[in-house]
py3Dmol code that shows the C-alpha trace and the ligand (Angstrom):
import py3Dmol

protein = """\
ATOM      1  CA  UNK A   1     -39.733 -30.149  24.392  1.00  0.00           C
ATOM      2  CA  UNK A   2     -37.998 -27.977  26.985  1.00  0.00           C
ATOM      3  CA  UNK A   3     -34.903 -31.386  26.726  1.00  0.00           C
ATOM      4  CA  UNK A   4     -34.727 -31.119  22.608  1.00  0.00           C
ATOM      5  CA  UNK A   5     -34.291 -27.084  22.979  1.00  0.00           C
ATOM      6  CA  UNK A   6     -31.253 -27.612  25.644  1.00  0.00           C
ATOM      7  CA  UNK A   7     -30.039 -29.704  23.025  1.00  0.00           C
ATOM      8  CA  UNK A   8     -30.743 -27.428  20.613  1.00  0.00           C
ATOM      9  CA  UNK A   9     -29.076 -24.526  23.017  1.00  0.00           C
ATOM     10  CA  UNK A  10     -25.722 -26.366  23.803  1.00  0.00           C
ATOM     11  CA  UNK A  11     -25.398 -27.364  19.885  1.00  0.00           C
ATOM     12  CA  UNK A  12     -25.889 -23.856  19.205  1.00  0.00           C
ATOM     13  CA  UNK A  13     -22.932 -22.664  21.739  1.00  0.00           C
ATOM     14  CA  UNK A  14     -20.813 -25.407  20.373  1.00  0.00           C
ATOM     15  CA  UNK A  15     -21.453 -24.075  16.941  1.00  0.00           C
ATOM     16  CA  UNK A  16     -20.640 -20.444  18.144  1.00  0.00           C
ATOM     17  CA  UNK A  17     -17.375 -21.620  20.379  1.00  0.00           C
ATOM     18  CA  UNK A  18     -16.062 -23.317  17.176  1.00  0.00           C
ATOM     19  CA  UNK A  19     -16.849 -20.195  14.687  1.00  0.00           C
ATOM     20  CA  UNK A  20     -14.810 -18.098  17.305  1.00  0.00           C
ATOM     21  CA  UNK A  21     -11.687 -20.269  17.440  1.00  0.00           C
ATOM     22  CA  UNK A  22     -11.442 -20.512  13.881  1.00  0.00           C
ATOM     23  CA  UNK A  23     -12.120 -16.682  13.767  1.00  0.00           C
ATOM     24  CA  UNK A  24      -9.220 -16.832  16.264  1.00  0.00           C
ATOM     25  CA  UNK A  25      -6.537 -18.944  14.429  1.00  0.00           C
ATOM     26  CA  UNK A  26      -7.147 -17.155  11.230  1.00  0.00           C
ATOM     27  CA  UNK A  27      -6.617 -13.782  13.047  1.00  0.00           C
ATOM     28  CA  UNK A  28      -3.121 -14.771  14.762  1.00  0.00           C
ATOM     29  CA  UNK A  29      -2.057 -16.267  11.324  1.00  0.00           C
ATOM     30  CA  UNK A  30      -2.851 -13.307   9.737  1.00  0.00           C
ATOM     31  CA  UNK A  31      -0.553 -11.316  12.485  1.00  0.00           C
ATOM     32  CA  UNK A  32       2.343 -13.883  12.046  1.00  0.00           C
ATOM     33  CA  UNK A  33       2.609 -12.402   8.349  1.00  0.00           C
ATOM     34  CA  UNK A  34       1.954  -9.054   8.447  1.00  0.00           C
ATOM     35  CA  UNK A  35       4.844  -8.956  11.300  1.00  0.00           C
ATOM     36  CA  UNK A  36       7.597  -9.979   8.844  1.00  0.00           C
ATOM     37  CA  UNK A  37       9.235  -6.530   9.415  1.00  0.00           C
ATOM     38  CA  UNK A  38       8.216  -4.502   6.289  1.00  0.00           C
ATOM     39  CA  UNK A  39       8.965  -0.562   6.481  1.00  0.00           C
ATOM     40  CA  UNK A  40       8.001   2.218   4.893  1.00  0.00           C
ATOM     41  CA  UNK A  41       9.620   5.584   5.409  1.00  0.00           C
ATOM     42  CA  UNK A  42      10.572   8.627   4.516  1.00  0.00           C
ATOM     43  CA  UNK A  43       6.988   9.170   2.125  1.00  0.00           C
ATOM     44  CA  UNK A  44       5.909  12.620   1.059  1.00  0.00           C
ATOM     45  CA  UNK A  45       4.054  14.044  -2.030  1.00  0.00           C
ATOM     46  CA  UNK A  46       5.227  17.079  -3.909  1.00  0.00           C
ATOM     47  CA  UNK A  47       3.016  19.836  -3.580  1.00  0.00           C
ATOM     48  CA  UNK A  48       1.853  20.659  -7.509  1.00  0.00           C
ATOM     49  CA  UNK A  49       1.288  24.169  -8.812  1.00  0.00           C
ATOM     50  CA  UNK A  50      -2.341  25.453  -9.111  1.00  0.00           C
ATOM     51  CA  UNK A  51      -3.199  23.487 -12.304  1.00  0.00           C
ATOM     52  CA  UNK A  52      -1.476  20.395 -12.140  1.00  0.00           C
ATOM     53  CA  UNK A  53      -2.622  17.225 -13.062  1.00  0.00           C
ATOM     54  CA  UNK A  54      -0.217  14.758 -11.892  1.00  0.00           C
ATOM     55  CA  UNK A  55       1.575  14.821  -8.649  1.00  0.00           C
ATOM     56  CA  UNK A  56       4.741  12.441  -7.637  1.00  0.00           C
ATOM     57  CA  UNK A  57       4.756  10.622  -4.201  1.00  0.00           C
ATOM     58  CA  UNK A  58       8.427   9.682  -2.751  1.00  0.00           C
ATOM     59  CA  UNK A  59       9.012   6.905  -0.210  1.00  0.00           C
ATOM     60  CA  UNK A  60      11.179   4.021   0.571  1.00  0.00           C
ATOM     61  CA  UNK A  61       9.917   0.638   1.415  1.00  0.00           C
ATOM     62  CA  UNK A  62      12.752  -1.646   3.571  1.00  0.00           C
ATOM     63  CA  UNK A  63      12.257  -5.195   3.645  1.00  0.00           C
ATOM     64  CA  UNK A  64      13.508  -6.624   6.863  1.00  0.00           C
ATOM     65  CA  UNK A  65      11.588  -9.853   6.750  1.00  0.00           C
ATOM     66  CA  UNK A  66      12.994 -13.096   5.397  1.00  0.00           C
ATOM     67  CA  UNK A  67      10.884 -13.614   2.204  1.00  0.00           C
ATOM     68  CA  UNK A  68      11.355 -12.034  -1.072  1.00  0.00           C
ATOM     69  CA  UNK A  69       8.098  -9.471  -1.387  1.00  0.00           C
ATOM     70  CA  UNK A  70       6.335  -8.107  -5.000  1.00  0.00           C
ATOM     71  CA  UNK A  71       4.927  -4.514  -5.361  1.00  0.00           C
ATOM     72  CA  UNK A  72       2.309  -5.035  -7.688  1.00  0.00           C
ATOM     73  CA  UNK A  73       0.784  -1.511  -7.574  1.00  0.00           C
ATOM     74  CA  UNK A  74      -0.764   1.764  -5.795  1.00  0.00           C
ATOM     75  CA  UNK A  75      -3.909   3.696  -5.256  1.00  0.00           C
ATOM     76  CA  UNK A  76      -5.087   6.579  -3.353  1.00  0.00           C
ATOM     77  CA  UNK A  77      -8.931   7.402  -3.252  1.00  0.00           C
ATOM     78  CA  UNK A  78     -10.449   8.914  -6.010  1.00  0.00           C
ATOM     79  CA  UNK A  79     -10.836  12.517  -3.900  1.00  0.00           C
ATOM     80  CA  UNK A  80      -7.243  12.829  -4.317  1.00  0.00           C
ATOM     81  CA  UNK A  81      -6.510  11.231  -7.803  1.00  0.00           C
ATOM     82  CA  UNK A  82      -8.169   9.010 -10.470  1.00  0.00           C
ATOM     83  CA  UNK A  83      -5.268   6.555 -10.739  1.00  0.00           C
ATOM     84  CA  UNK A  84      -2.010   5.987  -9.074  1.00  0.00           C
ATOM     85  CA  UNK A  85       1.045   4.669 -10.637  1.00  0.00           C
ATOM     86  CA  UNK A  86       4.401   3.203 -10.604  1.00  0.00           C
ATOM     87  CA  UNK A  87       6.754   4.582 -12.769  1.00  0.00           C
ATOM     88  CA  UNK A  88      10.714   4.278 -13.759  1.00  0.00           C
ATOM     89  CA  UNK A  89      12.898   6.171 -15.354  1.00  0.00           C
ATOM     90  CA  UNK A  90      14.482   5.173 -18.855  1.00  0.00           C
ATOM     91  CA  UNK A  91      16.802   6.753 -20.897  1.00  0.00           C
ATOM     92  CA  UNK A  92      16.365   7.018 -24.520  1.00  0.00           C
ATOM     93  CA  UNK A  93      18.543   8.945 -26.968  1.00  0.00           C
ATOM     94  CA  UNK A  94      20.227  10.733 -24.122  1.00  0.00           C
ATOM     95  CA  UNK A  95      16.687  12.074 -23.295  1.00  0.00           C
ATOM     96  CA  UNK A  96      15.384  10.445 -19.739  1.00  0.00           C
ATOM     97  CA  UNK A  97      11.620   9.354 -20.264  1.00  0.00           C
ATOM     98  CA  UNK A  98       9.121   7.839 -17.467  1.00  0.00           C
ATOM     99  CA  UNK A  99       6.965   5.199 -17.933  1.00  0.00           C
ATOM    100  CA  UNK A 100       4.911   2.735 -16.079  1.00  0.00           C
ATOM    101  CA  UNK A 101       6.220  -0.511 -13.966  1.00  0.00           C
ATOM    102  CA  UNK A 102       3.451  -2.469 -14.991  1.00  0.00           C
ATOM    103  CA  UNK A 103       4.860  -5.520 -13.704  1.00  0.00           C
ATOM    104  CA  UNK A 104       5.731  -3.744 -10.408  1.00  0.00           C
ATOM    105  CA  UNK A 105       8.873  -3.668  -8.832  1.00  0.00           C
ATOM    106  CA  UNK A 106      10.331  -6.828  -6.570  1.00  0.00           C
ATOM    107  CA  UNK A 107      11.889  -6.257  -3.065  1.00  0.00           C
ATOM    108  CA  UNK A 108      14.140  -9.139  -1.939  1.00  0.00           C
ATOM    109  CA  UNK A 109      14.640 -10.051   1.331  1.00  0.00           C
ATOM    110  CA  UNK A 110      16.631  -7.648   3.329  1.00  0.00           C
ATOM    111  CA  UNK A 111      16.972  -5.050   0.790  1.00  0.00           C
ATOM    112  CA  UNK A 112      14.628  -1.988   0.296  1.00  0.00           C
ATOM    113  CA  UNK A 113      13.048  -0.176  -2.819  1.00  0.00           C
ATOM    114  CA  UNK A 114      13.519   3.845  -3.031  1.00  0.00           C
ATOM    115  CA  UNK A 115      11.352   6.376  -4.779  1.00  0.00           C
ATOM    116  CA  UNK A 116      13.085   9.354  -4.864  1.00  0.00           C
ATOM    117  CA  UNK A 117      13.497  12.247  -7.286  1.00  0.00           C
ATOM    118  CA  UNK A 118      14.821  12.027 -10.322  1.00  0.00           C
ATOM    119  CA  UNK A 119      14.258   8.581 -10.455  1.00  0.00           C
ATOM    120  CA  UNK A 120      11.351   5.813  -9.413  1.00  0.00           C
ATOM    121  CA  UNK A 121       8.404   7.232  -8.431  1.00  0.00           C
ATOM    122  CA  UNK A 122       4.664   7.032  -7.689  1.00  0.00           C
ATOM    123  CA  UNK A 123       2.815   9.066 -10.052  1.00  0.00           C
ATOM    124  CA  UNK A 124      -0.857  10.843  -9.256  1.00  0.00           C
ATOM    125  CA  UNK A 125      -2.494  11.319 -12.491  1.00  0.00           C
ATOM    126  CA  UNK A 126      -5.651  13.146 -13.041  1.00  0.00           C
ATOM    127  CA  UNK A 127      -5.372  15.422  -9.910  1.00  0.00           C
ATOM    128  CA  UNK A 128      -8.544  16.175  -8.331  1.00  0.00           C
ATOM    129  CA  UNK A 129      -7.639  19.349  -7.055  1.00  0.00           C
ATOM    130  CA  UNK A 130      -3.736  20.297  -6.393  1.00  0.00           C
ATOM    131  CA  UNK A 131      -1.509  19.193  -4.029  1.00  0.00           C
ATOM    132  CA  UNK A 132      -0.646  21.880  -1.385  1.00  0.00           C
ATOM    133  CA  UNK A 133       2.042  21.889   1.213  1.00  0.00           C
ATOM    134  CA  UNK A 134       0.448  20.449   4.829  1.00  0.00           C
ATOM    135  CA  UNK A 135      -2.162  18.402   3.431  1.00  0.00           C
ATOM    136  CA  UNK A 136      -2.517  14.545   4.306  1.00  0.00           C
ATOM    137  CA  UNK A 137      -3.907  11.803   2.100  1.00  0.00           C
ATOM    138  CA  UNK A 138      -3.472   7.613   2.466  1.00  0.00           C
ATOM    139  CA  UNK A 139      -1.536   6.072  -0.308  1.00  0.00           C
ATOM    140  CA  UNK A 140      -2.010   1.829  -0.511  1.00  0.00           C
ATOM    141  CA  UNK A 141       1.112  -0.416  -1.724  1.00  0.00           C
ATOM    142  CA  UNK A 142      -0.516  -3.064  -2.613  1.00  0.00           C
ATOM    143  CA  UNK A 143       1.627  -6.538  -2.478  1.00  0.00           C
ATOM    144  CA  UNK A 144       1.518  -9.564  -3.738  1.00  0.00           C
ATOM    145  CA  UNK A 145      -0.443 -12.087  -1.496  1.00  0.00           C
ATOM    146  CA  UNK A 146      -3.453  -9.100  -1.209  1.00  0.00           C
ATOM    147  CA  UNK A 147      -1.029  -7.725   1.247  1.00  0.00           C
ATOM    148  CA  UNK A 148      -1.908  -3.502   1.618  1.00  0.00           C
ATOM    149  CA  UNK A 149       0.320  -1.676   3.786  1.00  0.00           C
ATOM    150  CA  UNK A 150      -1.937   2.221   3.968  1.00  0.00           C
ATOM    151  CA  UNK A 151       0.564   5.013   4.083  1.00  0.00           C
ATOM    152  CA  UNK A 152       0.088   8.568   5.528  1.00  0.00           C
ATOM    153  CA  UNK A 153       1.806  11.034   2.643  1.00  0.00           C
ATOM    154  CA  UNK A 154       2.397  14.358   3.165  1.00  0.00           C
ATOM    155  CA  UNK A 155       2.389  17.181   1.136  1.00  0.00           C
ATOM    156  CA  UNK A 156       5.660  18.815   1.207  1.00  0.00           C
ATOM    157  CA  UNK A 157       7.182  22.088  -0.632  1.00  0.00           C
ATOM    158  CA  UNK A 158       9.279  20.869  -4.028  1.00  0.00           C
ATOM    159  CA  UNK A 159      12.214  21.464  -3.703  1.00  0.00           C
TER     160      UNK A 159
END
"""
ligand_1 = """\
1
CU
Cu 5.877 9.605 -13.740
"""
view = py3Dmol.view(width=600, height=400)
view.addModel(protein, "pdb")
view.setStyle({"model": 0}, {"cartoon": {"style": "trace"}})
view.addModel(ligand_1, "xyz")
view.setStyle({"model": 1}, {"stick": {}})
view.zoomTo()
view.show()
């Protein structure tokens, strides 16, 4: 009895040893992508007047790595806003009109995608409370491949 639970013991370690290595290699695969040199910068929210409902977030994303990468979409938590969005800028009959990226936007390799004002942008709709100058709150890009990168915004005067 005391043999078959050795047995039983050393099988168990094995089992254990093995669960950790492959815990391992997926970890340092996982690093090997999420190194491929993908920047974000220069990301701020517009603080809102007292009764807004929809705020804008600005940043630029730089692609440094050597694939082609996909922004499929945004969110922030629903204590800031109910939805997040990517939108464009189109003009129509000399009038310039927003609406959503649905497909996202693509970022090939080497080259970077800008949200600034007055033209792309991330739009909070459905407030929860407005945006005022100091305040913090995580925005995810969410890429293709379940890649998230979770940004710190900051709520900056508009200017
Ligand atoms: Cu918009």
């Amino acid at each position: 009895m005391f043999q078959f639970n050795k047995i039983l013991f050393a099988f168990f370690i094995s089992v254990i040893l093995l669960a950790n290595s492959a815990n391992l290699c997926a970890h340092e695969h996982e690093h090997e992508q999420a190194k491929g040199k993908v920047t974000v910068e220069n990301a701020w929210a517009r603080a809102t007047f007292a009764l807004a409902k929809t705020g804008a977030v600005y940043l630029s994303i730089d692609n440094q790595s050597k694939n082609d990468i996909k922004l499929l979409s945004v969110s922030v938590d629903p204590s800031v806003a109910s939805d997040a969005q990517l939108h464009e800028i189109l003009m129509q009959d000399e009038m310039m009109l927003m609406r959503e990226a649905e497909d996202g936007f693509e970022i090939s390799a080497g080259s970077s995608l800008e949200f600034l004002t007055g033209g792309k942008h991330i739009m909070l709709v459905d407030l929860e409370k407005p945006l005022s100058r100091g305040e913090n709150f995580v925005l995810s890009l969410i890429f293709e491949k379940n890649k998230v990168m979770r940004v710190p915004i900051e709520v900056k005067d508009a200017r």
